[in-house]
Every structure is written in structure tokens, then in C-alpha cells.
C-alpha positions in Angstrom: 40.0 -5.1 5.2 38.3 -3.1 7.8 35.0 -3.5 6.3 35.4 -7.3 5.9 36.3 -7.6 9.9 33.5 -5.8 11.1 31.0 -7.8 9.2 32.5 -10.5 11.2 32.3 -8.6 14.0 28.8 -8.3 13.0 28.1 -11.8 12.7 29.7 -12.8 16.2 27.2 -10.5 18.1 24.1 -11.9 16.3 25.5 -15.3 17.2 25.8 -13.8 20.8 22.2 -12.1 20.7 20.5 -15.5 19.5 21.8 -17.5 22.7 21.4 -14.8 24.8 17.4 -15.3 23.4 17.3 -19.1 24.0 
């Protein structure tokens, strides 16, 4: 359960890095 939330975790500050790039 941990494991699955940080991998979402994970993908939340990717989508937050990519805008941060545009």
C-alpha cells in the first residue's frame, strides 16, 4: 500500500517538474 502511494507520489511531482519546465 505504501509502495503503491508513493509511486503516485512519484508521478505528481514529475507532473509538477514538467510545468514548472514549460
Amino acid at each position: 500500500r505504501f509502495r503503491r502511494n508513493l509511486h503516485l507520489n512519484q508521478s505528481k511531482n514529475n507532473d509538477s517538474d514538467m510545468k514548472k519546465l514549460e
